[in-house]
C-alpha positions as CSV (number, residue, x, y, z in Angstrom):
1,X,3.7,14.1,-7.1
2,X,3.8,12.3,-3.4
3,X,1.8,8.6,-4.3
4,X,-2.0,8.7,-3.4
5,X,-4.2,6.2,-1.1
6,X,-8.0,6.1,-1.8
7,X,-11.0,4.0,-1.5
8,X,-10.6,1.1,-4.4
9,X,-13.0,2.0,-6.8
10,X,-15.0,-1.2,-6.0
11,X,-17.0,0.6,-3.0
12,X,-17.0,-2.9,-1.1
13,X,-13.6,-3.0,-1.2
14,X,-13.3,0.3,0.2
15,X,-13.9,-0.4,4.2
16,X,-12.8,-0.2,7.9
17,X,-13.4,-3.1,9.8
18,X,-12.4,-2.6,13.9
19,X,-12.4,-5.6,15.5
20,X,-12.4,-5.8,19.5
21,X,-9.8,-8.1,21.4
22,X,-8.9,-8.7,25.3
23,X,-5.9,-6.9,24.3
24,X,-6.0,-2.9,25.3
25,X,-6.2,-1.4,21.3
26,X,-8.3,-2.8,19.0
27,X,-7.4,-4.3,15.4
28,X,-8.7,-2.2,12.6
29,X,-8.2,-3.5,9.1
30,X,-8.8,-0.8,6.8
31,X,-8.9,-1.3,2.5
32,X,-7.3,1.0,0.1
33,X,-5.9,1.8,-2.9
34,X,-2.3,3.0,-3.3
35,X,-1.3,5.0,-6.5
36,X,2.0,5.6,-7.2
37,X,3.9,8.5,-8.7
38,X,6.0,9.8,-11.1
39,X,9.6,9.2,-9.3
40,X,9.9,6.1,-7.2
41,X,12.3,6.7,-4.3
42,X,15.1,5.1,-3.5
43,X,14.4,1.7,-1.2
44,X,10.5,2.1,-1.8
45,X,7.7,4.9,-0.9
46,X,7.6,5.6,3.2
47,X,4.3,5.0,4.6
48,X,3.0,6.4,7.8
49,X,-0.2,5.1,10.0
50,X,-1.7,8.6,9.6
51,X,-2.1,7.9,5.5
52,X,-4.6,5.0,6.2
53,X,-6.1,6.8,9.4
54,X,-4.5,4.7,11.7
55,X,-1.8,5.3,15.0
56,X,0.1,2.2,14.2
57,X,0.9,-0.3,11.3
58,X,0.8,-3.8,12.1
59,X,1.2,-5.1,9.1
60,X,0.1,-4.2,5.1
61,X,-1.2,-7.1,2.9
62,X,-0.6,-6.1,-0.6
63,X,-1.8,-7.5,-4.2
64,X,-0.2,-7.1,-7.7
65,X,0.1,-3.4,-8.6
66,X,-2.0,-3.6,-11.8
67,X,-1.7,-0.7,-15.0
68,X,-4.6,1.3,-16.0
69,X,-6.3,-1.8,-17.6
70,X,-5.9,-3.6,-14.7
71,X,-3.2,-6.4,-16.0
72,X,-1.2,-6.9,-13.0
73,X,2.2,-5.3,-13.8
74,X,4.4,-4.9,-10.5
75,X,5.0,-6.5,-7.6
76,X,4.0,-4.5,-4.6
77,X,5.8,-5.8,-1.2
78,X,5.3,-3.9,2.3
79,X,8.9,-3.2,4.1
80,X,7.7,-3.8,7.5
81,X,11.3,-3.0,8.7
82,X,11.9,0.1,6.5
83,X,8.0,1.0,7.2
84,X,8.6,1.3,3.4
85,X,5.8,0.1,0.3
86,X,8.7,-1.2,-2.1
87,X,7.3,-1.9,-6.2
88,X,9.5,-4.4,-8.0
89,X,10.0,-4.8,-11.7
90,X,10.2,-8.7,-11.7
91,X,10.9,-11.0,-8.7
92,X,14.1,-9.9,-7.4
93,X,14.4,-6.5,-9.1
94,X,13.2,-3.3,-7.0
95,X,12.3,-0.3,-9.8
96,X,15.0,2.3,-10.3
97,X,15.4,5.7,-8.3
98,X,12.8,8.2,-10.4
99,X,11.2,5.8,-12.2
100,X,7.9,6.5,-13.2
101,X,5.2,4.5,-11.6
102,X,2.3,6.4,-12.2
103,X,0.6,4.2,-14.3
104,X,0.6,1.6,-11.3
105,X,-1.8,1.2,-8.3
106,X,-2.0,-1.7,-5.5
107,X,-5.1,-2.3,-3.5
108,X,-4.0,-3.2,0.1
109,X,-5.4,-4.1,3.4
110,X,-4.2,-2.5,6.3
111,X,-3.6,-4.0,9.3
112,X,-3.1,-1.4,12.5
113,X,-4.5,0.4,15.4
């Protein structure tokens, strides 16, 4: 099962903000919630523009990825290199190829055009 992205279940956390520049494309920030799967990938989940509605990624601010009871459990860091959501165990240690992180979810906010 490919990981999900949603509104948070918080509605006010769940939003698109587009904010106008001098610059050609406006910034849009956009909040969601990422659920993971069943079989983490090697080197982290890939992560296109078009998940969060978006052409292009900026950037992606995460928080803790929390369990079901919302105890923070993983560490959730954005690859902007790899274009790659990576989850990590403890500080220095990424979860294993296939691991199951279905019990995990991150809320992010997107930063993109």
């Amino acid at each position: 099962m490919p990981l999900t992205i949603s509104s948070p279940a918080d509605p006010a956390s769940g939003f698109t903000v587009k904010i106008t520049t001098a610059s050609p494309s406006p910034i849009r920030l956009v909040g969601a919630r990422v659920t993971f799967d069943d079989d983490y990938p090697t080197g982290g989940y890939p992560i296109t523009p078009a998940q969060f509605g978006l052409t292009r990624i900026a950037h992606i601010f995460t928080g803790h990825g929390v369990n079901a009871n919302a105890h923070p459990a993983r560490l959730v860091h954005y690859d902007r290199t790899s274009r790659k959501l990576r989850v990590y165990t403890a500080l220095s240690n990424q979860a294993n190829n296939h691991s199951d992180q279905s019990a995990i979810s991150v809320d992010v906010l997107v930063a993109g055009a």
